[in-house]
Backbone as CSV, one residue per row, in Angstrom:
resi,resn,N_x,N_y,N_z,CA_x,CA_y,CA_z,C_x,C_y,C_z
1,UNK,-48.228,31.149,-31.635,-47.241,32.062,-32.184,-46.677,32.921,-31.057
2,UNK,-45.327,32.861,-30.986,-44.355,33.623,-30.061,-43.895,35.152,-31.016
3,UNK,-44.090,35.904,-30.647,-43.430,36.834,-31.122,-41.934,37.375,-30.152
4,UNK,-41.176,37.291,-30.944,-39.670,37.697,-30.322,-39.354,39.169,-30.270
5,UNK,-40.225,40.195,-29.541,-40.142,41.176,-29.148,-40.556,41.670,-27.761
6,UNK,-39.538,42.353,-27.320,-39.306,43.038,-25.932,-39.393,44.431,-25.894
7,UNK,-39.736,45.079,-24.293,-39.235,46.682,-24.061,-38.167,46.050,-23.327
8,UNK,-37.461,47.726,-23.366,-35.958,47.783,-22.850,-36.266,46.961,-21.157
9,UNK,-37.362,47.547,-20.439,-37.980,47.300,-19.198,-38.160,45.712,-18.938
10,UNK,-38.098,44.923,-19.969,-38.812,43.841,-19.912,-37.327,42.915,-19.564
11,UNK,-36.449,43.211,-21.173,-35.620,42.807,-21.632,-34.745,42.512,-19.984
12,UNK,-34.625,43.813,-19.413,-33.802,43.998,-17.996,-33.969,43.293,-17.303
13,UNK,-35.583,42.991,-16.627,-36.417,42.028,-15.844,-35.938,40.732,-16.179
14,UNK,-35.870,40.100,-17.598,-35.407,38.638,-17.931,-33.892,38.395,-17.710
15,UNK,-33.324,39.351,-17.729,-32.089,39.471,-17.513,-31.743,39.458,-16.362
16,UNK,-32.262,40.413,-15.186,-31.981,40.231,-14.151,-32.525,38.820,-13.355
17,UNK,-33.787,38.165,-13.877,-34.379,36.582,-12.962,-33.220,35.679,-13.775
18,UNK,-32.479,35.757,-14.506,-31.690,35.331,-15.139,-30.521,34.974,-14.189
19,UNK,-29.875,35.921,-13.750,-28.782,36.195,-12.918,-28.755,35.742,-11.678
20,UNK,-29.733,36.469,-10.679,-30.711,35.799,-9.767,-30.421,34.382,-9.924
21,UNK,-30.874,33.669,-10.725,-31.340,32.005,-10.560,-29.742,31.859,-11.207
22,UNK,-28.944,32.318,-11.957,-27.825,31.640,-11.974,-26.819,31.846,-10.483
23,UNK,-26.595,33.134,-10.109,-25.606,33.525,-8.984,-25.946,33.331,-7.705
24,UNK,-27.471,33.109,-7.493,-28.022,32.938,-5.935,-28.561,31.678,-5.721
25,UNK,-29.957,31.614,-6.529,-30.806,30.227,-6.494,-29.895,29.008,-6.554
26,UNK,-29.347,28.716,-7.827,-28.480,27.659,-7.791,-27.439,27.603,-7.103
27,UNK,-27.137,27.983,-6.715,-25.296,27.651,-6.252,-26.027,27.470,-4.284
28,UNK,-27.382,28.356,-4.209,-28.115,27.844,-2.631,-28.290,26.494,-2.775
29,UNK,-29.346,26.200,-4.348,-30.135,25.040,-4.346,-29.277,23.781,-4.063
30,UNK,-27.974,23.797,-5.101,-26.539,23.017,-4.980,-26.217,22.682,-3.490
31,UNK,-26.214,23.735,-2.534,-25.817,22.965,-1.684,-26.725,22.494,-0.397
32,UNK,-27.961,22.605,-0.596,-28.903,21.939,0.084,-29.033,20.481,-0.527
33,UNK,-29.007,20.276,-2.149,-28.624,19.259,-2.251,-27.395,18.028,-1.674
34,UNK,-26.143,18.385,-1.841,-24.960,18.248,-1.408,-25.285,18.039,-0.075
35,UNK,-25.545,18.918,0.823,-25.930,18.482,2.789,-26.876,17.408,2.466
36,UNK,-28.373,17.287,1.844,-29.011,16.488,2.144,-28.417,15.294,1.441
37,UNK,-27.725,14.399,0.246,-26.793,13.575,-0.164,-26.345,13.156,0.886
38,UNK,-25.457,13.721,1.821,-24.351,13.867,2.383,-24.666,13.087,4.551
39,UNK,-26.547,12.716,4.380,-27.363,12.652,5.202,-27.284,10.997,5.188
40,UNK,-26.983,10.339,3.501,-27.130,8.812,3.810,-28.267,8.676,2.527
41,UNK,-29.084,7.551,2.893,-30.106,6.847,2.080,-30.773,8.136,1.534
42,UNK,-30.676,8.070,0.001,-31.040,9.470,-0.706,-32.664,8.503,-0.903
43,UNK,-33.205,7.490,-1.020,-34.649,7.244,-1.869,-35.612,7.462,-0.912
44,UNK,-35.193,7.439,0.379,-36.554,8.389,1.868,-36.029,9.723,2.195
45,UNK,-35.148,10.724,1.705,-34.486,11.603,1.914,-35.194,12.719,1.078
46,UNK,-36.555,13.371,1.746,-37.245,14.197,1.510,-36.718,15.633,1.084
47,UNK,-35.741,15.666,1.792,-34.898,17.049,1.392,-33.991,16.952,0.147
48,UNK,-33.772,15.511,-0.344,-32.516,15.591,-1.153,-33.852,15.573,-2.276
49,UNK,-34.772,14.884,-2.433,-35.760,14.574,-3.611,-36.410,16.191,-3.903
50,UNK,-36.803,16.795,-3.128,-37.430,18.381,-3.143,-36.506,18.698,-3.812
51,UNK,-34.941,18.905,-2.952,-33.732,20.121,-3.749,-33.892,19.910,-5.652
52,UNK,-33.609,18.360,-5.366,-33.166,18.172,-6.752,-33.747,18.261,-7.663
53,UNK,-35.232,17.891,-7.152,-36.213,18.464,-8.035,-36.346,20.577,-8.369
54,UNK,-36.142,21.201,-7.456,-35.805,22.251,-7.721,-34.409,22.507,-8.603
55,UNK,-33.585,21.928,-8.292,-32.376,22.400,-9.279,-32.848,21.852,-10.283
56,UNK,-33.557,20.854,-10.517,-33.839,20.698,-12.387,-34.788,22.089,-12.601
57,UNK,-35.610,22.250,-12.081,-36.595,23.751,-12.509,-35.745,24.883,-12.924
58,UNK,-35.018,25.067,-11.928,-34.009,26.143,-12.045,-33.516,26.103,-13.055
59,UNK,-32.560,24.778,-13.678,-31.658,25.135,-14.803,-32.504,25.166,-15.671
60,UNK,-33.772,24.248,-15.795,-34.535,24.155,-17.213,-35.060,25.844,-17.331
61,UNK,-34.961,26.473,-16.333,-35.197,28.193,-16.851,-34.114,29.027,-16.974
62,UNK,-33.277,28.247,-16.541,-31.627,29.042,-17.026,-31.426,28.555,-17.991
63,UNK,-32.079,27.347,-19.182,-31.767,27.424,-20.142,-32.631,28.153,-21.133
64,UNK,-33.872,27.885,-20.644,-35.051,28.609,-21.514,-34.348,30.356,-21.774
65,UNK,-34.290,31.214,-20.587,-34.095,32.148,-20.402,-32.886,32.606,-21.428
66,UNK,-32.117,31.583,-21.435,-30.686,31.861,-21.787,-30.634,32.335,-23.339
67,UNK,-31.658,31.150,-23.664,-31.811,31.192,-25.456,-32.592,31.953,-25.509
68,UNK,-33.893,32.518,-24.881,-34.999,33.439,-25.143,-34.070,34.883,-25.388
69,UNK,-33.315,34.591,-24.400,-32.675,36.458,-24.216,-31.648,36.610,-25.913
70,UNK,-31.139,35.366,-26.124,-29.962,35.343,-27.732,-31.604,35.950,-28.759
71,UNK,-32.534,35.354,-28.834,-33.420,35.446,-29.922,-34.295,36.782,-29.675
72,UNK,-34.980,37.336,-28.347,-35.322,38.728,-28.401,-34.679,39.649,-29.096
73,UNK,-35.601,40.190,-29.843,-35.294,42.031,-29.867,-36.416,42.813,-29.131
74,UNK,-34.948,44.131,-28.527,-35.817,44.876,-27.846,-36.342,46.012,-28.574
75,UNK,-37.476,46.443,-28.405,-37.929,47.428,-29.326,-38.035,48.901,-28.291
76,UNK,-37.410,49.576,-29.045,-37.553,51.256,-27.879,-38.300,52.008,-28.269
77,UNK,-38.673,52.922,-27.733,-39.754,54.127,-27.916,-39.355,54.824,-29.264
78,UNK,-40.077,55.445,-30.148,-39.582,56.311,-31.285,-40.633,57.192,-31.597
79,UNK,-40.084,58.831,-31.113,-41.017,59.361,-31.327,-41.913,59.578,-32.643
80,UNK,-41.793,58.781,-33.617,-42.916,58.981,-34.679,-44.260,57.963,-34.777
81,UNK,-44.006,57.355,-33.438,-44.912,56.578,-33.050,-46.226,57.242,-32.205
82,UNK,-45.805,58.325,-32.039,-47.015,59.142,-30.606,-48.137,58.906,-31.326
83,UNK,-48.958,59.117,-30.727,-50.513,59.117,-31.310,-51.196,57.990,-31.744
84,UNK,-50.314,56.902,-32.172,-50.610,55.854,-32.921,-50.170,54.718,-31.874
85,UNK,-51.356,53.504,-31.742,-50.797,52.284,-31.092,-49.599,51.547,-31.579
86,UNK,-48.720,51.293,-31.474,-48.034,50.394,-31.599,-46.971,49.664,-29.903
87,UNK,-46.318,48.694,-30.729,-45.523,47.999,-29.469,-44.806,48.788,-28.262
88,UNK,-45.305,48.625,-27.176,-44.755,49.293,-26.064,-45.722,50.364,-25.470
89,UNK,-47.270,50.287,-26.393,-48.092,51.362,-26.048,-49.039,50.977,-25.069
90,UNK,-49.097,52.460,-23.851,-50.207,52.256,-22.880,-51.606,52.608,-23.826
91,UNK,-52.583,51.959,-23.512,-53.779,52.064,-24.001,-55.034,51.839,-23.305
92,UNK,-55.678,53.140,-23.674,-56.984,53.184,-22.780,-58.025,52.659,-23.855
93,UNK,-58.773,51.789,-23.738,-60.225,51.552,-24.435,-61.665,51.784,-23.732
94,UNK,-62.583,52.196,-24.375,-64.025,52.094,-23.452,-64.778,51.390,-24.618
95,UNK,-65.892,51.503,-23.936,-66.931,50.482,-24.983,-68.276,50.973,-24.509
96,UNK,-69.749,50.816,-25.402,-70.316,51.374,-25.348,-71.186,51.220,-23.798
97,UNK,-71.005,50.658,-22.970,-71.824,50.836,-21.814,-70.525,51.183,-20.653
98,UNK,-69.625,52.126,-21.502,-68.590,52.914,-20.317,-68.061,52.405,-19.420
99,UNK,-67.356,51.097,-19.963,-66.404,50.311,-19.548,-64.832,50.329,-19.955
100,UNK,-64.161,50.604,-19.073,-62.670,51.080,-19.450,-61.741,49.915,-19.417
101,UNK,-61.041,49.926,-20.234,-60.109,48.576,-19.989,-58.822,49.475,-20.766
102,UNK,-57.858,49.283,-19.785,-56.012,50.288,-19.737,-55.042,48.798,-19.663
103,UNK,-54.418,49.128,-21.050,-53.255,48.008,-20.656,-51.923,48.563,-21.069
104,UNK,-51.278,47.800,-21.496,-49.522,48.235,-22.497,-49.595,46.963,-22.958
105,UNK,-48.780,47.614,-24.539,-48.616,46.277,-25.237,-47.641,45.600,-25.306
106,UNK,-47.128,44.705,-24.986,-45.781,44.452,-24.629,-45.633,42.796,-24.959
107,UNK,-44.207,42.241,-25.125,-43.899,40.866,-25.361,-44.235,39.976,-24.592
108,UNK,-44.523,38.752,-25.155,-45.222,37.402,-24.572,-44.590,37.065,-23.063
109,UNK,-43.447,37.392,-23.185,-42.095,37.298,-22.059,-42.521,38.231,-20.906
110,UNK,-43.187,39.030,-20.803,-43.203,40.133,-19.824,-44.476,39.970,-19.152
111,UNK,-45.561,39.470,-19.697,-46.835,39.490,-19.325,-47.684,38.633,-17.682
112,UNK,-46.239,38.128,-17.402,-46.602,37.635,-16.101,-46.207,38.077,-14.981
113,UNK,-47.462,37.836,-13.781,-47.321,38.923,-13.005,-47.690,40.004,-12.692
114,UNK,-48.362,40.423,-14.143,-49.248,41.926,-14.314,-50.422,41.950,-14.951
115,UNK,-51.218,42.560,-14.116,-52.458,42.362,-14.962,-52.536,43.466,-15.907
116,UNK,-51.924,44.343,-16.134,-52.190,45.691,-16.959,-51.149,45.086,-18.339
117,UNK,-50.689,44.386,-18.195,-49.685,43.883,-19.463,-50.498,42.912,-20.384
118,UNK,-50.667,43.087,-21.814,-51.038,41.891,-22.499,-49.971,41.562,-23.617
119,UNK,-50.001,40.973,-24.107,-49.499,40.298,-25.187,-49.368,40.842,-26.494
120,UNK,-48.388,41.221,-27.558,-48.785,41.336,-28.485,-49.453,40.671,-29.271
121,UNK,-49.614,39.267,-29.030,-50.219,38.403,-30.110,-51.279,38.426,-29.581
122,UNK,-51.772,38.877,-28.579,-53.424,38.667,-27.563,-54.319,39.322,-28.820
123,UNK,-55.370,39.051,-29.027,-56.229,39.287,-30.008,-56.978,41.051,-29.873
124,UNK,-56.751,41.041,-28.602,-57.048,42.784,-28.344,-56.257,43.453,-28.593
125,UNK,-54.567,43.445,-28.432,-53.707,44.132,-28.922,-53.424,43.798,-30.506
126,UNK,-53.447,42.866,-31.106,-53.589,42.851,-32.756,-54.743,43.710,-33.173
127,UNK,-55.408,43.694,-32.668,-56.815,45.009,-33.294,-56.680,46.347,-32.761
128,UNK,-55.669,46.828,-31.744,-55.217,47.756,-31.630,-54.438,48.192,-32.254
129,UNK,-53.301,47.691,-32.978,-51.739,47.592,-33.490,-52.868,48.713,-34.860
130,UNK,-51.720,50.229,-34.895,-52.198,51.159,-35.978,-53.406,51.737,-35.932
131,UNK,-53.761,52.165,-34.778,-55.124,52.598,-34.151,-54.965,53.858,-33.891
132,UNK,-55.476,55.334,-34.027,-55.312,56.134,-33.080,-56.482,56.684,-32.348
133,UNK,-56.687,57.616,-31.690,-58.087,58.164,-30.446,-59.039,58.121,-31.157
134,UNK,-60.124,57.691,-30.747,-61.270,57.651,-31.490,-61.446,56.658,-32.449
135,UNK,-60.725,55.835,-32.438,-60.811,55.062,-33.911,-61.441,53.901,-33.182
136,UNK,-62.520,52.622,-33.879,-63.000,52.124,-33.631,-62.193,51.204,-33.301
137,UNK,-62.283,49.894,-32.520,-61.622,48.498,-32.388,-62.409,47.510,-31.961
138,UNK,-62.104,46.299,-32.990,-63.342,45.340,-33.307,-62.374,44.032,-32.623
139,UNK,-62.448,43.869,-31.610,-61.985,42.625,-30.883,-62.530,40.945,-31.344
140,UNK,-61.647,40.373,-32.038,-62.652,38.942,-32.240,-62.037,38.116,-31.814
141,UNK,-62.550,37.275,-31.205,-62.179,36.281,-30.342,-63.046,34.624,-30.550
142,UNK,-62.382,33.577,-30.581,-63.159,31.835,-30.585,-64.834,32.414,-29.878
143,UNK,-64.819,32.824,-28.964,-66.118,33.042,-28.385,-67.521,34.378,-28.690
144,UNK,-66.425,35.738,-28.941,-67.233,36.601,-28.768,-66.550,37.831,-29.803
145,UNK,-67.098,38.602,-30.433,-66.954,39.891,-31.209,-67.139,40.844,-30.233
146,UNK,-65.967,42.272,-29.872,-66.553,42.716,-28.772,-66.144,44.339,-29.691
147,UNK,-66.733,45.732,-29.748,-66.286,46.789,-30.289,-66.021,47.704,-29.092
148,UNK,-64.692,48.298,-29.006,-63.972,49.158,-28.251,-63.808,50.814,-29.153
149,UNK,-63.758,52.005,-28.421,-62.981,52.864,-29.010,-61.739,53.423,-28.175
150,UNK,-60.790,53.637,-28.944,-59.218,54.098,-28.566,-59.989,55.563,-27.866
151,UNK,-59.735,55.601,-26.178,-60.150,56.705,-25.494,-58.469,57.665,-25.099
152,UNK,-57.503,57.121,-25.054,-56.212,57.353,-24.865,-55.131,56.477,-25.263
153,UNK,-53.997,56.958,-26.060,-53.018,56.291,-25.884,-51.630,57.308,-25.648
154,UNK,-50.466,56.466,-25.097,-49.065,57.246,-24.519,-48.637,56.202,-24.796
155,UNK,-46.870,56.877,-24.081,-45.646,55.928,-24.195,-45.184,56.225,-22.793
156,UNK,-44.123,55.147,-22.399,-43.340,56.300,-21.540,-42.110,56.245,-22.252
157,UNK,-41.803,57.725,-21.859,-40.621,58.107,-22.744,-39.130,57.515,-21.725
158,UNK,-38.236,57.309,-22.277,-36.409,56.803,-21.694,-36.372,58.060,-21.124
159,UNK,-35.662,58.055,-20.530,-35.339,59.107,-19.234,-34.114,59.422,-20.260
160,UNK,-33.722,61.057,-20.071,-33.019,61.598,-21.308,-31.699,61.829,-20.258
């Protein structure tokens, strides 16, 4: 299960590797292809087989990207959310032998790259989702049952 929700932060990021790989990557990748073509016998032509294999990567994420960004919604901060976990929330947990684990909850789309980012559908942030300080959280997972308590949660707020 994909959930089709973004932060504004995220939304930007997909948008901008978006652009990136349409206005720079490709139109480079294009013409390293084109020179190496342009070399003779393309089936021992190490440079033309690499490029082209990169320009298929490229577009197959300029298309992914393209449709991901039509079907996201971005979800923004609202202050009647404070206190309470929900989407877009930093969150501190400990557990009983005073182990801290700090993430944000954020869309499937954003989570790479960072280790402090999980997933909304990740099974730790579904047992967070409507939590506030102190409240217990019962993590279950294929392998293991694990109990956390909500030690902090925030937002960051849009710059006014």
């Amino acid at each position: 299960m994909k959930t089709n929700l973004v932060t504004r932060e995220g939304y930007a990021n997909l948008q901008q590797e978006l652009d990136f790989l349409w206005r720079k990557e490709r139109p480079e990748t294009t013409e390293k292809v084109t020179w190496a073509a342009s070399l003779g016998d393309r089936s021992e032509n190490a440079d033309y087989k690499y490029n082209k294999q990169r320009l298929r990567e490229i577009d197959r994420r300029i298309r992914y990207l393209t449709k991901r960004l039509e079907e996201i919604r971005v979800v923004d901060y609202d202050p009647c959310q404070e206190g309470k976990i929900f989407f877009g929330a930093w969150v501190e947990l400990v557990d009983d032998e005073d182990l801290i684990l700090k993430f944000r909850i954020v869309g499937p789309d954003e989570i790479y790259g960072r280790k402090d980012y999980v997933s909304v559908d990740a099974p730790v942030a579904r047992a967070c989702l409507k939590k506030e300080v102190d409240d217990e959280v019962i993590v279950k997972t294929p392998v293991t049952t694990k109990n956390w308590y909500v030690n902090k949660v925030w937002y960051e707020k849009p710059p006014k």
